[in-house]
Each structure stands twice: as C-alpha cells, then as structure tokens.
C-alpha positions as MATLAB code, in Angstrom:
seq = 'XXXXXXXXXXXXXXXXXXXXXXXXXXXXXXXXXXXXXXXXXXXXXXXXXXXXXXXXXXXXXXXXXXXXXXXXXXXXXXXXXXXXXXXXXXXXXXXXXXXXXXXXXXXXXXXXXXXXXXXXXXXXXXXXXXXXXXXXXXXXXXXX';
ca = [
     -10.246  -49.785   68.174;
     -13.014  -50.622   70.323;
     -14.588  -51.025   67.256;
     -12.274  -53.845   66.430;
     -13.046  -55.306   70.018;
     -16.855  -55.285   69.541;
     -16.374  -56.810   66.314;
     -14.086  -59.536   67.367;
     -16.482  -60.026   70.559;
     -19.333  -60.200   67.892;
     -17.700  -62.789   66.112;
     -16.495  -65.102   68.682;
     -20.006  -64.615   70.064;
     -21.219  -65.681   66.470;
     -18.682  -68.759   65.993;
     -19.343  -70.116   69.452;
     -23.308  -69.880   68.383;
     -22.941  -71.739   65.641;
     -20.373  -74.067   67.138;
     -22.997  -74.644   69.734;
     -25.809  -75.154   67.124;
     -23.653  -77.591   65.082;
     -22.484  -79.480   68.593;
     -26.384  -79.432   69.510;
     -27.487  -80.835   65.852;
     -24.193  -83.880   66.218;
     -25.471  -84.678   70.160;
     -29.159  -84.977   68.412;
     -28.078  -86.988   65.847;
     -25.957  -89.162   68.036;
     -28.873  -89.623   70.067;
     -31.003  -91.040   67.405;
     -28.728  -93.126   66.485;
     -27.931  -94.380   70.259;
     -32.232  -94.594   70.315;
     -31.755  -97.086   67.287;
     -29.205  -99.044   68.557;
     -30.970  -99.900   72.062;
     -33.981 -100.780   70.203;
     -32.314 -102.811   68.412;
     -30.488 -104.315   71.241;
     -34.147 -104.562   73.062;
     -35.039 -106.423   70.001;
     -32.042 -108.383   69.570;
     -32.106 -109.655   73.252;
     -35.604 -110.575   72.170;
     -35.050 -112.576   69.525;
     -32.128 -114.127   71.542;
     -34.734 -115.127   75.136;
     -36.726 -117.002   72.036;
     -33.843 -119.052   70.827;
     -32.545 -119.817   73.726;
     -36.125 -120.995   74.335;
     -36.757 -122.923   71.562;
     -32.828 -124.620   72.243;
     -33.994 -125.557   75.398;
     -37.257 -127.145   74.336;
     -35.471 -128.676   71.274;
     -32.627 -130.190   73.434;
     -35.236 -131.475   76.146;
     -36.876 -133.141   73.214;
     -33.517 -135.146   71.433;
     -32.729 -136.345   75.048;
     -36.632 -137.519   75.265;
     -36.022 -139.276   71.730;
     -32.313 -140.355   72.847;
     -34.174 -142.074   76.079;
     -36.860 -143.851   73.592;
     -34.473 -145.159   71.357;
     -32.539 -146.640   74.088;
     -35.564 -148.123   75.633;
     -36.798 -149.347   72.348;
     -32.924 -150.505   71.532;
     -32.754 -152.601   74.841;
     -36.814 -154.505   73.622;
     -35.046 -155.493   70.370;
     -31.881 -156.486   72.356;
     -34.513 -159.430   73.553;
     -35.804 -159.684   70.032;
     -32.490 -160.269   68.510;
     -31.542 -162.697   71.060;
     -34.634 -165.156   70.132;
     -33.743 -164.365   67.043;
     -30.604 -165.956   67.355;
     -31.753 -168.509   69.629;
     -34.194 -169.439   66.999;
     -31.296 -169.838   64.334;
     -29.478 -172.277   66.383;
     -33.034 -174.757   66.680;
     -33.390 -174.267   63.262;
     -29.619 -174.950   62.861;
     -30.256 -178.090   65.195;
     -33.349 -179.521   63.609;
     -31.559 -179.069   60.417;
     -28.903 -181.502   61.380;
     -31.193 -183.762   62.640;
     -33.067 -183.801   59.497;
     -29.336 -184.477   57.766;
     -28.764 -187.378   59.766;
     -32.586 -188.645   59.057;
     -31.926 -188.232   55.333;
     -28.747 -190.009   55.674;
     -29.772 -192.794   57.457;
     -33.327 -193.441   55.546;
     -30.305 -193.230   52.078;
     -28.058 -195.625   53.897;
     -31.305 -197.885   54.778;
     -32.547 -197.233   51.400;
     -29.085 -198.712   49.618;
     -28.925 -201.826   51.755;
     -32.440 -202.824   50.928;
     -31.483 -201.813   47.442;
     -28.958 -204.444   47.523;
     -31.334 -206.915   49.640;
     -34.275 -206.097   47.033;
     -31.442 -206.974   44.006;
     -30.363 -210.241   45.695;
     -33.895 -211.066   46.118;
     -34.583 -210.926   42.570;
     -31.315 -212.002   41.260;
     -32.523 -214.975   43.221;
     -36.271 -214.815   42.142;
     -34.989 -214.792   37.980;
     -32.778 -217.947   39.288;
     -35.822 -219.972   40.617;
     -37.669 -218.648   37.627;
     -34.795 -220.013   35.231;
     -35.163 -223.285   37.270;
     -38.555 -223.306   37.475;
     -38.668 -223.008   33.392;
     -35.986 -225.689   32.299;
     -37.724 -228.024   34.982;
     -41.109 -227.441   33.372;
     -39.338 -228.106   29.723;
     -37.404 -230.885   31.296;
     -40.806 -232.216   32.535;
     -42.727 -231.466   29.144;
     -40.051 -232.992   27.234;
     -39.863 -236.247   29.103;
     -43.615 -236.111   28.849;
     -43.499 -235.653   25.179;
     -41.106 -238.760   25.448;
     -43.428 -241.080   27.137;
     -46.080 -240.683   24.975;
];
C-alpha cells in the first residue's frame, strides 16, 4: 500500500507539474498579449497627442478665417452702402433727366403749334400775295 501512496504522491506531483507548466505557458501568453495591448495603447495615445494637435491648429485657423471674413464683411458693409447711395443719385439724376425730357416735349409741342400757326399764316399771305399779283397782272393786262 505504500506503493499506492508513492504512486498517488507521484502523480499529484506529476499533475501539479504540468498544471504549473500549462499555468506558466497561459501567464506567458497573457503577457504577450498585455505587451501588445500597451503598445498599442502607447501608440494609440500617440496618434491621439497628434490629432488633438492638428484640432487645435485647425480650430485656431477657422477662427483666424472667421475674424477675416468679418473684417472683410464690415469693408464691404461701406462698399454696399455707396453702392446704394450711388443708386439713389442715379435714381435722382434720372428724374431730373424725366422732367428735362418732359419739359423740352412740352416746349417742343407748343412751338409745334406756334411753328403751324406761323405757316398756316405764311400760306395765307402767300395766297394773298398770289391773287394780288393776278389781280394786279390782270388789271394790267386790262389797261393795255
């Protein structure tokens, strides 16, 4: 029976060796593993300090633009204003050009009628002029 014992002993001896062996090959492999996953984590955080860089710059640089555009909004503010201050002269000289045209038109038909009177009246003396010329040739004609 001590047999048995020694045996048994040998055994347990045996399956705690190879427990220990396959616990000592899992704690290896977990450590690679854990090896892998800080340097990815290293790399990761990496990668991350960059972006966050490259945020900040990129952010620093829309507020820049957001600044010029608002400077450069506030020049054409002045622009547009002379703009529109321009549109009412032109709107103003255009209505005094109106009433220019309208009065040199208004001018223009009372001469009209002035300049038809006049020869209306010229055509008359002509007509006059004529018969007294016949009138004058005719009693001419009679006297001789």
């Amino acid at each position: 029976m001590e047999i048995i014992l020694y045996l048994s002993i040998a055994l347990v001896a045996i399956a705690f060796t190879v427990l220990v062996i396959y616990i000592a090959r899992t704690l290896t492999a977990v450590q690679k593993t854990l090896l892998n996953v800080a340097n990815t984590m290293e790399g990761l955080n990496k990668q991350m300090d960059g972006l966050t860089r490259e945020t900040t710059e990129l952010l620093h640089k829309t507020n820049q633009l957001a600044d010029d555009i608002q400077e450069k909004s506030k020049s054409l503010n002045s622009v547009f204003h002379s703009v529109k201050d321009l549109g009412g002269s032109l709107n103003g000289l255009n209505q005094s050009i109106r009433k220019v045209s309208d009065s040199v038109a208004r001018t223009t038909e009372q001469q009209s009628d002035n300049i038809a009177q006049t020869v209306q009246w010229g055509n008359v003396l002509i007509d006059l002029y004529s018969k007294w010329k016949a009138k004058k040739a005719t009693e001419q004609s009679k006297q001789m």
